[in-house]
C-alpha positions in Angstrom: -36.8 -15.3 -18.3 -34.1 -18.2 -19.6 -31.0 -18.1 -19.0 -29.9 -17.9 -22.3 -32.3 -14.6 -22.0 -30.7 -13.5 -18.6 -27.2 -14.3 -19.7 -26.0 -11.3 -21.8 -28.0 -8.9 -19.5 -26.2 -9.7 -16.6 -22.9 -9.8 -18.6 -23.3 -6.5 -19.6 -24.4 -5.6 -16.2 -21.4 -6.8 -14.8 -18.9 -4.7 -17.4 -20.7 -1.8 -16.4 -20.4 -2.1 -12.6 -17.0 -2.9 -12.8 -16.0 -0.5 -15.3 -18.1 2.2 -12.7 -16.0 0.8 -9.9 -12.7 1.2 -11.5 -13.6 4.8 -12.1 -14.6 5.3 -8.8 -13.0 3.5 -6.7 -9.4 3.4 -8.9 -9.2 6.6 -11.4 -10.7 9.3 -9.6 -8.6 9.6 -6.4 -5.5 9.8 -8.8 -5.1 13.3 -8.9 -5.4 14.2 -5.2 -2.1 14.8 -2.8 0.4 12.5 -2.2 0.9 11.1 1.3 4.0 10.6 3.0 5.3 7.5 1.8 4.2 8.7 -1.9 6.2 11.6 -1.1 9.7 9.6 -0.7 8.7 7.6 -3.9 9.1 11.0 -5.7 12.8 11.8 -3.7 13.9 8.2 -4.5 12.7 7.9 -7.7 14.4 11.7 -8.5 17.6 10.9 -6.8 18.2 7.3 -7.0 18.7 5.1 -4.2 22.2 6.0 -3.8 21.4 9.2 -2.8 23.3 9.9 0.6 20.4 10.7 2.8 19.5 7.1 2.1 21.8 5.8 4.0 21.1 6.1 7.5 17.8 4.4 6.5 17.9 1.4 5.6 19.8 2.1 2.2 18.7 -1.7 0.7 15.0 -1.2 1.3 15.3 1.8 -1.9 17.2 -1.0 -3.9 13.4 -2.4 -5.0 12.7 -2.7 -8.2 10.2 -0.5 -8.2 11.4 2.9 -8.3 12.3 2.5 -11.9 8.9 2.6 -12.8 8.0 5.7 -11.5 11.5 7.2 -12.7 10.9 5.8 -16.0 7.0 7.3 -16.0 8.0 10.9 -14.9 10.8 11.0 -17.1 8.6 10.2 -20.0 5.6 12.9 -18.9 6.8 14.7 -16.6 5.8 14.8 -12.6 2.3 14.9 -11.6 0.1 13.0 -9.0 -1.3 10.7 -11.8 2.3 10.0 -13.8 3.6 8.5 -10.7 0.4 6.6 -9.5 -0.8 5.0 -12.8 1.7 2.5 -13.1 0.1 1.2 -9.7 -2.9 1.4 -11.7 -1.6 -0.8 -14.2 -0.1 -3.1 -12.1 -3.2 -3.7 -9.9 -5.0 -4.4 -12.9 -3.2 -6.9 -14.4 -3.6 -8.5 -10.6 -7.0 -8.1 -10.8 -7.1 -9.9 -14.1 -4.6 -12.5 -13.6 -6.9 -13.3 -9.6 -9.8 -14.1 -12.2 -8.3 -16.5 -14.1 -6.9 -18.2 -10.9 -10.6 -18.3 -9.7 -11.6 -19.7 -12.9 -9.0 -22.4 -12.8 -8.7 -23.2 -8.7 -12.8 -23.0 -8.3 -14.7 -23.0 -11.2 -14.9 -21.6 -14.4 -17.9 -19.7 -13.5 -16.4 -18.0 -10.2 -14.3 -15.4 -12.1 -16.7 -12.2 -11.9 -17.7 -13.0 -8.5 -13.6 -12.9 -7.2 -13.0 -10.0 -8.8 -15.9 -7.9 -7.3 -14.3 -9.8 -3.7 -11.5 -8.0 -4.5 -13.1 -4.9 -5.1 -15.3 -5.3 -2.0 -11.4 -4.4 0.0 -10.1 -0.9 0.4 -7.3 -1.8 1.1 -6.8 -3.7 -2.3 -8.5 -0.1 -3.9 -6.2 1.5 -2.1 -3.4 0.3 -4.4 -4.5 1.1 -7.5 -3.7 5.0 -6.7 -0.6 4.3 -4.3 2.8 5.2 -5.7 4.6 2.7 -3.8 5.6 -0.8 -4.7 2.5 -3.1 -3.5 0.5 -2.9 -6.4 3.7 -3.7 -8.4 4.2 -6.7 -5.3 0.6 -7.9 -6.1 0.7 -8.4 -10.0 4.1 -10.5 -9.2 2.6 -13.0 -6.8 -0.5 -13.5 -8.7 1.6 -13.9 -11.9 4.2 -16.2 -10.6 1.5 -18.7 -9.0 -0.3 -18.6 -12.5 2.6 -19.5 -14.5 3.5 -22.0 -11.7 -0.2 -23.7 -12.1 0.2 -23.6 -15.8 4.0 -25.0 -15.8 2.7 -27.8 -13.6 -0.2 -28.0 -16.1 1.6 -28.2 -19.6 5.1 -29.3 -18.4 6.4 -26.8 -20.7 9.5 -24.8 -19.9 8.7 -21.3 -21.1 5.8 -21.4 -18.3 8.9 -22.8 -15.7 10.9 -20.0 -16.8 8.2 -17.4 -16.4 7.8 -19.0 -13.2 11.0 -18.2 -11.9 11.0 -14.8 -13.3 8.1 -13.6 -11.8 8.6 -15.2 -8.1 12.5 -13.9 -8.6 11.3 -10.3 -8.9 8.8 -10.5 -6.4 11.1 -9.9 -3.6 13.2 -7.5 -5.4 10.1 -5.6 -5.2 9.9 -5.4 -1.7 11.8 -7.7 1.0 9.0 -7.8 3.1 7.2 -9.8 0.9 8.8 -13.1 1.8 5.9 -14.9 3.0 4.2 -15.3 -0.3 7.2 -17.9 -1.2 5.2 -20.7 1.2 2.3 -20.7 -1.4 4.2 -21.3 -4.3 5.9 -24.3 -2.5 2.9 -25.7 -1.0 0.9 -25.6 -4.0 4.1 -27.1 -5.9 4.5 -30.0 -3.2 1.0 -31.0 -2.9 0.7 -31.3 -6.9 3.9 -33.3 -6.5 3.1 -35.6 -3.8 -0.1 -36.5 -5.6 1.0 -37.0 -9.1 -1.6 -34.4 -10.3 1.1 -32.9 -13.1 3.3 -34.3 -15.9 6.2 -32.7 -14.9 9.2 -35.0 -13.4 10.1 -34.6 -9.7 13.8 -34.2 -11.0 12.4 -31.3 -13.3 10.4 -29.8 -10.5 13.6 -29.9 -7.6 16.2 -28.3 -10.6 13.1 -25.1 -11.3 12.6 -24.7 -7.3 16.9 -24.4 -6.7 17.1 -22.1 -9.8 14.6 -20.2 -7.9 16.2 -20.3 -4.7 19.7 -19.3 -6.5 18.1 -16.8 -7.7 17.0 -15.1 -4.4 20.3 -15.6 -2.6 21.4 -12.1 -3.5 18.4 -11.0 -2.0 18.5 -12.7 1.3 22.2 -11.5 1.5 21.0 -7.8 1.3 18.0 -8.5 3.6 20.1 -10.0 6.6 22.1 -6.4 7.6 18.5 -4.3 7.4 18.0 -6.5 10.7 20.3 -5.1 12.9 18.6 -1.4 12.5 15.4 -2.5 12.2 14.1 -1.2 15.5 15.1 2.3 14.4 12.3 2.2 11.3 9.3 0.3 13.2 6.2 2.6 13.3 3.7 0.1 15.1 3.4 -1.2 18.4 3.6 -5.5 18.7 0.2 -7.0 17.0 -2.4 -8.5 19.0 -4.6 -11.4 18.7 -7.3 -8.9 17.3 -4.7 -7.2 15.0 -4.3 -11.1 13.5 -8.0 -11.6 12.8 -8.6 -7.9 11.7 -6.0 -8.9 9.0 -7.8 -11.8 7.6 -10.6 -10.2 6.4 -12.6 -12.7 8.1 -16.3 -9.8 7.6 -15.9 -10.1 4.0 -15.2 -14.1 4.0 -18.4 -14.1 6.3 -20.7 -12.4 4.0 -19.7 -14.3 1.3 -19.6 -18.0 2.6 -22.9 -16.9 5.4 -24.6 -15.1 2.3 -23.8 -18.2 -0.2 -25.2 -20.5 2.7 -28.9 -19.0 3.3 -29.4 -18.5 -0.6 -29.3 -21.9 -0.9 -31.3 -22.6 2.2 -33.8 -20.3 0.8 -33.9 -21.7 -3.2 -33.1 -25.4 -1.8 -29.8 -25.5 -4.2 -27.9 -28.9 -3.7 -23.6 -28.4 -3.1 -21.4 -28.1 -5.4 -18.6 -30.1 -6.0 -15.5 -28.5 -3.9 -12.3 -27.9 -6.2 -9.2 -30.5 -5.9 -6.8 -30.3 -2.6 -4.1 -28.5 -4.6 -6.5 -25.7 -4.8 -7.3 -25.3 -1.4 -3.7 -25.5 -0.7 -2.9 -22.3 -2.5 -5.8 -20.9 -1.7 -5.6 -20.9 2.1 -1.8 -20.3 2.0 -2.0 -17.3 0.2 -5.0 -16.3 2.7 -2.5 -16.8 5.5 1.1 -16.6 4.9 1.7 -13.0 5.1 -0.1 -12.2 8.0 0.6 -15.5 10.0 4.2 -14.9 8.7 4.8 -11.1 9.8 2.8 -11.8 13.3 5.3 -14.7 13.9 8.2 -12.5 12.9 6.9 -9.5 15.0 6.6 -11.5 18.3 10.0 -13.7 17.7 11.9 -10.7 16.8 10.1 -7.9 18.7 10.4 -6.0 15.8 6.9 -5.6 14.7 6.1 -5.4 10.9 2.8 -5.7 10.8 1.6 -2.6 9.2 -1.7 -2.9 6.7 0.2 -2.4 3.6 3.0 -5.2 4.1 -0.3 -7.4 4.7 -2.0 -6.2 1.3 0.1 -9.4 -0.9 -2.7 -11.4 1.1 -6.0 -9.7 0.3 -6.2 -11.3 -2.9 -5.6 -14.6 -1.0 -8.7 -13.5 1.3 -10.7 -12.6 -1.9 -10.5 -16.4 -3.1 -11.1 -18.0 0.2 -14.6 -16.2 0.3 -15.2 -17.1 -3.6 -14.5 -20.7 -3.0 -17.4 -20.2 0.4 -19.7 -19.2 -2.4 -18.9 -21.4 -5.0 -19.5 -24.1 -2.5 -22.8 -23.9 -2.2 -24.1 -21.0 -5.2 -24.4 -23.1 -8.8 -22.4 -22.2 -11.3 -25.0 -20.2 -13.4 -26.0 -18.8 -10.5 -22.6 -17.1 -10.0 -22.5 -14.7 -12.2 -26.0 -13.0 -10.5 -24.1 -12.8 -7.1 -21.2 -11.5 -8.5 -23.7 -8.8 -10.2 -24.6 -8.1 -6.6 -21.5 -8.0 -4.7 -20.8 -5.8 -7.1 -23.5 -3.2 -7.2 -22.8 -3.2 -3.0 -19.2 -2.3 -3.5 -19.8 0.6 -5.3 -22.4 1.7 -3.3 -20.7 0.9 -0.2 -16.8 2.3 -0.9 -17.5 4.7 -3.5 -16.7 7.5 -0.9 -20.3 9.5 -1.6 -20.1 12.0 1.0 -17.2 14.0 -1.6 -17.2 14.0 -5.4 -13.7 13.8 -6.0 -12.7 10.6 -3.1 -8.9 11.7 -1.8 -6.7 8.6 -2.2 -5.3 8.9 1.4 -6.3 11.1 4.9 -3.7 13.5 3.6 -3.1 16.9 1.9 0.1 18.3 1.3 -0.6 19.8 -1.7 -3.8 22.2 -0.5 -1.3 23.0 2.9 1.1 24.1 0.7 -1.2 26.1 -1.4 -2.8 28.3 1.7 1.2 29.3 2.9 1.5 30.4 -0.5 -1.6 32.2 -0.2 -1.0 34.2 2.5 1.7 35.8 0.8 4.5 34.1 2.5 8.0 36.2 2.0 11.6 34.4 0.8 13.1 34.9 4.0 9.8 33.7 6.3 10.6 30.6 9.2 8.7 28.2 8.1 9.2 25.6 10.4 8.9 21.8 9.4 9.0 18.7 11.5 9.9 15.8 9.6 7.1 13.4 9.3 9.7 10.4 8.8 10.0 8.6 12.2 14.4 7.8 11.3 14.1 12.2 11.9 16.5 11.9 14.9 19.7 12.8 16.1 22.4 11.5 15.5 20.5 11.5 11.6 18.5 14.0 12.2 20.7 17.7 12.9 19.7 21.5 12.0 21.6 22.0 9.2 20.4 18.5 7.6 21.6 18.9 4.0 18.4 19.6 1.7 17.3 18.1 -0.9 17.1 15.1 1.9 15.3 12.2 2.1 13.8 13.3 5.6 11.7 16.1 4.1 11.0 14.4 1.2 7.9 16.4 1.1 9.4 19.8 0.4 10.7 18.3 -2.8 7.5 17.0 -3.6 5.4 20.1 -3.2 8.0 23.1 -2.7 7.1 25.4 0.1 7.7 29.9 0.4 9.8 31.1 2.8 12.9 29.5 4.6 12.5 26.0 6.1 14.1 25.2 9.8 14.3 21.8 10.2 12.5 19.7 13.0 13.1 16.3 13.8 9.9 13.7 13.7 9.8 14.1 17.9 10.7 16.2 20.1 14.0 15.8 21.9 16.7 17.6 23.7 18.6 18.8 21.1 15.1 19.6 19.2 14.1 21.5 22.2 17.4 23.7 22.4 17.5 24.5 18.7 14.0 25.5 19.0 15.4 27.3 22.0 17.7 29.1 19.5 15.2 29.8 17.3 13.1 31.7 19.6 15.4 34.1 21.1 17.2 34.9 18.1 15.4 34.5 14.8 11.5 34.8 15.4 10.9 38.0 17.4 12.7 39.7 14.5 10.8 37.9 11.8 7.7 38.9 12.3 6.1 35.6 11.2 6.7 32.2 10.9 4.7 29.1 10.1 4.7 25.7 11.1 3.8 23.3 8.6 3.8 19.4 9.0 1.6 16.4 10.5 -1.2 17.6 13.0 0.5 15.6 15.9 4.0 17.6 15.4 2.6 21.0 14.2 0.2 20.8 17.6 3.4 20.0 19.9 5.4 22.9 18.5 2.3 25.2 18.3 1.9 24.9 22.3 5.7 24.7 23.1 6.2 28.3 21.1 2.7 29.7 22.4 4.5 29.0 26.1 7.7 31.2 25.1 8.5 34.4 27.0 9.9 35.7 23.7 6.4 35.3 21.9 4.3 36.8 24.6 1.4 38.7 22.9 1.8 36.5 19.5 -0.9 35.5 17.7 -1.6 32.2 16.1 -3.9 30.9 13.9 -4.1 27.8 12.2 -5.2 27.4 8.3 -5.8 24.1 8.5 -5.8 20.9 9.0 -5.8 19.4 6.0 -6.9 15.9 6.9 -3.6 14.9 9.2 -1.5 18.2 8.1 -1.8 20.9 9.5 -0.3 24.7 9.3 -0.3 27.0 11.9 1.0 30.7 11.1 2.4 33.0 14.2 2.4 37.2 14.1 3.2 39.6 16.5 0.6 42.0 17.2 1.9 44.7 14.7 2.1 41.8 12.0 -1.9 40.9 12.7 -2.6 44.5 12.1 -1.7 44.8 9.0 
């Protein structure tokens, strides 16, 4: 078969796996429950950032732009799993498109297809596309602003500058912990600088890069205060050297620069020219900065930040490095094949077989909710609810927290029977004696009451009740879990009769 034969078959062949990936992969876990931080996407994006439960946490951090997005989509259609989550949809696509044509002009024309399926080939870059949370929106900003920047540098003109500048401006507005990603637009910028490789003046160049700068001064000003509480929001422990190299995706850069290596051992194909030193340079910076930058910030600051989704600005980065392995030593007309097959072992691999409708996170709020209703919960029920928000203690955390709150942002999201008592996200003293309360007072006359939350918490209070003198003879039984939620309903002995 010539190529000219084989071309539009594997064309097609590559439309159709990634339109089958997209659906797979992307659409189909739309409609499943929100998780946790989905869940305060829906109270901020209801309530505004201004909202006063906001602030005891971190009130700048809900100042991203954002939640207009999701505010703007359920106001248009209403609230459902998929309104909120398809922007994120949207947004990863236009990454996804925007990380080809970076391939295509930092590697080779030809090495579109096969970084796009590199993308694909990375949950956690999957795992955007149905998240209702600002990363995806994070993602299409940094690839956009490095493409206008390569094309500004390209044509000199000042609408691409200017597009430059909006883009990278927004990106931090988006979220502040994406400050990283600023290193590869500069080193890209300086290395097509210091070797004449663009049109554009130096003078030109230094007057964009301080309007940009200018421009995220109001930023940095409303960054600088989050650090002073920032201990009271960190929800991992200090990374380690394996956490680092976990990070860099190094198994998918393996399989693609190893894998690229033996084909051509195997059909004796000669290199291929490498792409220019700019390319590398934006390349491997956006490969590294955010996780080199948060694990330096961690172990500086001992405030640890490196949680998977503040390090998902770099999997694109990580998608590139192991395009430009292949490209190195797969021809060009040869790239389009291994993209075919990357491909057709991503959707085979992540497409989440085992279940036909894939959920988009190990969480369901939405089915917990549905068995308390189904067990014919009454208004006046406890239904007791730890906070799964780790800012849930005192002095923030208190038992008459004012609802609707930002700390059980998940009882606005999927509204639960019965009368919620509010836990914090931990035990503690004054947990313990309100629980005290509780148990001597309100739940030997109730009846019933449930505990509904995370597995962890709903476990803990399960066996701290179970111990009660005032609940001897109780029974308890759990409905659950739900992935990580759990519920767990308590009845006296008359209550289990009937």
């Amino acid at each position: 078969m010539t190529n000219s034969v084989a071309r539009p078959h594997f064309d097609r062949l590559v439309l159709l796996l990634l339109a089958l990936s997209i659906v797979r992969l992307w659409l189909m876990p739309l409609p499943s429950s929100f998780w946790v931080d989905e869940m305060a996407t829906v109270f901020v994006a209801r309530f505004g950032a201004h909202h006063p439960s906001l602030a005891p946490v971190a009130p700048q951090a809900w100042e991203s732009l954002y939640y207009y997005v999701p505010r703007s989509a359920g106001a248009l259609f209403g609230f459902s799993e998929v309104v909120y989550r398809l922007p994120s949809t949207l947004a990863l696509a236009a990454a996804l498109f925007l990380v080809a044509r970076l391939a295509a002009r930092l590697i080779h024309p030809q090495a579109a297809w096969f970084a796009v399926f590199a993308c694909l080939a990375m949950r956690g870059f999957d795992y955007q596309a149905a998240d209702a949370r600002p990363y995806p929106l994070g993602t299409c900003l940094a690839a956009a602003s490095l493409w206008f920047l390569i094309e500004w540098l390209d044509s000199a003109r000042w609408l691409h500058a200017a597009l430059f500048v909006v883009c990278a401006a927004l990106l931090w507005r988006v979220h502040l912990v994406f400050w990283p990603f600023y290193a590869v637009l500069m080193v890209y910028a300086l290395v097509r600088l210091a070797g004449r490789d663009t049109s554009v003046p130096r003078i030109h160049a230094a007057a964009v890069l301080a309007v940009l700068g200018a421009a995220l001064l109001p930023v940095l000003a409303d960054a600088l205060p989050l650090y002073h509480d920032a201990r009271a929001h960190v929800v991992v422990a200090l990374p380690g050297a394996r956490d680092l190299a976990t990070s860099l995706k190094y198994g998918l850069i393996a399989v693609c620069g190893v894998g690229a290596w033996l084909l051509a051992r195997v059909f004796g194909w000669p290199p291929v020219k490498t792409p220019p030193a700019a390319s590398y340079a934006a390349i491997l910076t956006w490969w590294l900065s955010q996780p080199l930058g948060l694990f330096a910030f961690s172990w500086l600051t001992g405030i640890s930040v490196f949680v998977s989704r503040y390090l998902s600005l770099s999997l694109p980065g990580a998608a590139l490095v192991g395009t430009a392995l292949a490209a190195r030593f797969i021809p060009p007309a040869r790239l389009k094949p291994a993209a075919a097959a990357l491909g057709l072992g991503v959707l085979l691999l992540n497409g989440q077989w085992s279940t036909f409708w894939p959920l988009h996170h190990n969480s369901d709020w939405r089915t917990a909710v549905f068995r308390i209703r189904a067990v014919g919960i009454a208004p006046d029920t406890p239904v007791i609810c730890p906070s799964p928000f780790i800012e849930a203690r005192p002095p923030v955390w208190s038992p008459d927290y004012p609802l609707p709150g930002f700390l059980y942002s998940h009882l606005l999201a999927y509204p639960i029977p019965g009368k919620p008592y509010l836990f914090p996200f931990q035990t503690s003293p004054e947990a313990e004696a309100f629980a005290t309360r509780l148990a001597t007072r309100v739940l030997p006359v109730s009846g019933r009451f449930v505990l509904y939350g995370a597995g962890s918490n709903v476990r803990l209070w399960r066996d701290w009740f179970a111990r009660r003198p005032e609940l001897a003879g109780w029974n308890s039984r759990s409905l659950g879990p739900f992935r990580d939620v759990d519920v767990v309903v308590f009845e006296d002995r008359a209550g289990s009769a009937q």
